[in-house]
C-alpha atoms as one frame of an Amber mdcrd trajectory, in Angstrom:
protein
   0.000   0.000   0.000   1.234   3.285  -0.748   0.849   6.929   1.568   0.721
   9.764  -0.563   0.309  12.064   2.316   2.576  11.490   5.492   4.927  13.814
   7.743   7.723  11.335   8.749  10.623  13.791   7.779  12.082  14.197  11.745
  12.652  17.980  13.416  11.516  19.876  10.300   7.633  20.648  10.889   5.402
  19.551  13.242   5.921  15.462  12.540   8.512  13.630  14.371  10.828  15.293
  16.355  13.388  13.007  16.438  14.373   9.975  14.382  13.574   7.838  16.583
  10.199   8.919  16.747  10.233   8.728  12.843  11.409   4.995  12.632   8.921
   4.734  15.021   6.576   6.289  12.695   8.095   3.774   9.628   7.467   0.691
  12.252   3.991   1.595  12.404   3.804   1.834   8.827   4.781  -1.406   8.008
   2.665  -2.703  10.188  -0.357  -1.225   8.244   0.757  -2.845   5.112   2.353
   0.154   3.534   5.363   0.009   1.566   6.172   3.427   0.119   5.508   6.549
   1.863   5.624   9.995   0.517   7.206  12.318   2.868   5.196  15.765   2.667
   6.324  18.273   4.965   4.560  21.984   5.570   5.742  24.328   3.193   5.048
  28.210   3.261   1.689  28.164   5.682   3.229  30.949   7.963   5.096  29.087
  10.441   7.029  25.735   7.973   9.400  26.577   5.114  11.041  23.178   3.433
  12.319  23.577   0.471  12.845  21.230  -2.074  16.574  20.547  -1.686  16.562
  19.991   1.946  13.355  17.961   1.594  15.276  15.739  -1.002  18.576  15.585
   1.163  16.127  14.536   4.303  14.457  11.692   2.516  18.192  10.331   1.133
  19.389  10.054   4.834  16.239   8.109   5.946  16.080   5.997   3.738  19.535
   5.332   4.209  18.873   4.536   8.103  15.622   2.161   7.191  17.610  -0.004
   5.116  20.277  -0.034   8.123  17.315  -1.039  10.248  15.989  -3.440   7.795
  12.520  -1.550   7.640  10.857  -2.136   4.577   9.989   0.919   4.036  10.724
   3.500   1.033  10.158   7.369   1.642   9.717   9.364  -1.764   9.936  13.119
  -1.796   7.401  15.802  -1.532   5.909  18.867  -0.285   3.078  20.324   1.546
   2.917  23.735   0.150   0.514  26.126   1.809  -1.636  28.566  -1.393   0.260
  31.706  -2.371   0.282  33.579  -5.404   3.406  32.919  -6.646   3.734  29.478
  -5.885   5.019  28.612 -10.304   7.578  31.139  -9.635   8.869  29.056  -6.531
   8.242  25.641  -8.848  10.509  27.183 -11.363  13.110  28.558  -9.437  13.401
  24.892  -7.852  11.842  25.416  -4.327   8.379  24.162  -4.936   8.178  20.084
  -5.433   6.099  17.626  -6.610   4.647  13.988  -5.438   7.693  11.647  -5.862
   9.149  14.090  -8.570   5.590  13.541 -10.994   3.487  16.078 -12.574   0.977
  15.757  -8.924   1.015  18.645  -6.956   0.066  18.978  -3.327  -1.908  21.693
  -2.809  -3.250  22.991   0.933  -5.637  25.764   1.419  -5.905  27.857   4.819
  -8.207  25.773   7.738 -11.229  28.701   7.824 -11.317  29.749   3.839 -10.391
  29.212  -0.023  -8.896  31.756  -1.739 -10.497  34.029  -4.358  -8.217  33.452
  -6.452  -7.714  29.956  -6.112  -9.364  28.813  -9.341  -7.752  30.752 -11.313
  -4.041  29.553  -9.983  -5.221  26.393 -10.076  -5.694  26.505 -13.789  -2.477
  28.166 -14.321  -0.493  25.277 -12.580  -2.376  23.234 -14.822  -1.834  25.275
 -17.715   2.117  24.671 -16.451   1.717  21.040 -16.862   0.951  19.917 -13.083
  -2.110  18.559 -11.604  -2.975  20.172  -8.325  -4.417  17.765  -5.933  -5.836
  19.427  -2.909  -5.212  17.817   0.034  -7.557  17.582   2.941 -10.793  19.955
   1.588 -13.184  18.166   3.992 -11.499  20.088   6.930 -12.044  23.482   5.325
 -14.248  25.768   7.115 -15.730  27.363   3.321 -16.094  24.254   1.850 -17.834
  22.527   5.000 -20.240  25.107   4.438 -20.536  25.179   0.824 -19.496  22.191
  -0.988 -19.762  23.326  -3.860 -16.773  25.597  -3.723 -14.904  22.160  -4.345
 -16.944  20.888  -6.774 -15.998  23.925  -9.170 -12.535  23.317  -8.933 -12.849
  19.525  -9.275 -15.170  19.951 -12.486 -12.381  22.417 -13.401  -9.466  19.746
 -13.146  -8.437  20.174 -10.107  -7.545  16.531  -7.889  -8.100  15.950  -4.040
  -7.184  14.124  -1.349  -9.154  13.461   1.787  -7.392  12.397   5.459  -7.734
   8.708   6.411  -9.005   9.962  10.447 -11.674  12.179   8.577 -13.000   9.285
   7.432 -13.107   6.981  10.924 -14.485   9.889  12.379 -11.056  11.084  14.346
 -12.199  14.717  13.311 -15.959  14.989  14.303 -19.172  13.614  12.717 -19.804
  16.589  10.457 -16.153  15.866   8.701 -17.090  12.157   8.765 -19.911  12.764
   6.578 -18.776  15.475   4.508 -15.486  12.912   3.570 -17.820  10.025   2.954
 -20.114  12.402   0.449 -16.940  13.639  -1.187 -16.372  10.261  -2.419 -20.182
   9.278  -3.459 -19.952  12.364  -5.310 -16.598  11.649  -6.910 -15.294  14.546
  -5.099 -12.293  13.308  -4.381  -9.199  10.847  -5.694  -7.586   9.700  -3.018
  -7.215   8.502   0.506  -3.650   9.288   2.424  -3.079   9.400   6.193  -1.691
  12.828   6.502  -0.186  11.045   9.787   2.391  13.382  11.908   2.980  10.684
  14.626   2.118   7.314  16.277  -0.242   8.432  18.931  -2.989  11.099  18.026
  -2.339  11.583  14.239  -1.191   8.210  13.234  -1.798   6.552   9.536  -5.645
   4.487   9.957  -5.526   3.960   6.509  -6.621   0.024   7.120  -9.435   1.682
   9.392 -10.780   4.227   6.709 -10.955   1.484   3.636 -12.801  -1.251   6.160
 -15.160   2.368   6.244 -15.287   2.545   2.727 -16.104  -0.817   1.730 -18.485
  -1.258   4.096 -20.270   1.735   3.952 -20.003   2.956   0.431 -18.314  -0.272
  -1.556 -15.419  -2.012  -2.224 -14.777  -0.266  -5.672 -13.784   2.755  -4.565
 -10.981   1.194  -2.267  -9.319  -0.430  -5.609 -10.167   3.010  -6.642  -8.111
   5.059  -3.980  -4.988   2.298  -3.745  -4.943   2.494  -7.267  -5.112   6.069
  -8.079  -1.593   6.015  -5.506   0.110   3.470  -7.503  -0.557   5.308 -10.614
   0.614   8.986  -9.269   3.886   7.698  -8.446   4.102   6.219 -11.408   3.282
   9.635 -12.848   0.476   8.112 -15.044  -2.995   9.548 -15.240  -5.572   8.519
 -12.338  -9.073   6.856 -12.120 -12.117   9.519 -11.965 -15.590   9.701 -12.232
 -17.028  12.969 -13.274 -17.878  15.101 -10.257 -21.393  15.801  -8.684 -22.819
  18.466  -6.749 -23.509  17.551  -2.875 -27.617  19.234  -2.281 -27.511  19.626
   1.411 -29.564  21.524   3.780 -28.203  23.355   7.105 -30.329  21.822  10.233
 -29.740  23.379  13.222 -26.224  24.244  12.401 -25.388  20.829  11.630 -24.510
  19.486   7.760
């Protein structure tokens, strides 16, 4: 099984401190069935900056200490990188990088909103030749309330990713359900653990596809591990064309 989302990069956000909490992390891992991580540390969201270079150097070295610990485990690069304006001027300069060095681009909005101009720098990273995926939109504050802020970038190319926890509930009921419509309504791509440790934020990937096929079928779990075994091997994913969540606000409650 493959993690596109994961901060297991020690001492450089707010993952692992040490390395021994990352092998820890790696341990864990294994133990879930997955084989290949990508390592996505924050990037730009006010408080991480992780460049590509160091990013690259960081994966190198633990990879090299895995195979020293006989973990089978591989960590691929990439990069959490926080919205800003001038993110293809980063990407070109060589800061900004990609899922496991592909055409996929993480993309995070801000907690509480979505940019204005989000769609249109969307389109002009896909005008560049990447594919933004956005990564966890079910814990958005704008989109909670209006789904259908990510349906117009989905219908407009955009990818997403939504957190294994959100789906087992870890975040609340009204994230629960809002992850679970995002995939009936082909809102979203894939599943990734977005996991920062081994005690409140670890991987529950097995957890969140026992969800899915239980709840809303077995395809989409071939769906979800698939899509991650074609990204890293940069080739073009599964989708289903996107549909518009109709909900009504009860009581403060979606």
């Amino acid at each position: 099984m493959i993690d596109i989302h994961c901060h297991i990069l020690h001492g450089i956000d707010d993952g692992p401190v040490t390395i021994e909490e990352s092998l820890l992390m790696a341990k864990e891992a294994v133990v879930e069935g997955i084989n290949t991580i990508i390592a996505t540390p924050h990037h730009r969201n006010n408080k991480y900056e992780n460049k590509k270079e160091s990013i690259s150097r960081q994966v190198r070295e633990l990879n090299s200490v895995l195979k020293e610990e006989n973990i089978p485990l591989t960590i691929l690069p990439g990069q959490e990188t926080r919205i800003f304006g001038e993110i293809l001027n980063d990407y070109n300069n060589g800061e900004i990088l990609t899922l496991a060095n592909t055409d996929y681009l993480f993309i995070e909005f801000p907690s509480s909103s979505v940019p204005r101009y989000a769609e249109r720098l969307l389109y002009e990273i896909q005008m560049a030749g990447l594919t933004p995926i956005i990564v966890h939109p079910e814990r958005n504050k704008e989109i909670i309330e209006n789904p259908n802020v990510l349906y117009n970038l989905v219908k407009n190319g955009a990818l997403t990713q939504v957190t294994a926890a959100s789906i087992a509930g870890y975040f609340g009921k009204s994230i629960k359900k809002l992850s679970h419509q995002l995939i009936i309504h082909n809102l979203t791509h894939f599943v990734a653990s977005d996991a920062h440790n081994t005690h409140n934020r670890s991987f529950k990937l097995n957890e969140a596809f026992d969800i899915i096929e239980n709840d809303i079928g077995v395809d989409y779990v071939y769906l979800f591990t698939e899509n991650s075994d074609l990204l890293i091997r940069n080739e073009n994913i599964n989708k289903e064309l996107p549909e518009q969540i109709k909900r009504r606000k009860i009581l403060g409650i979606f």
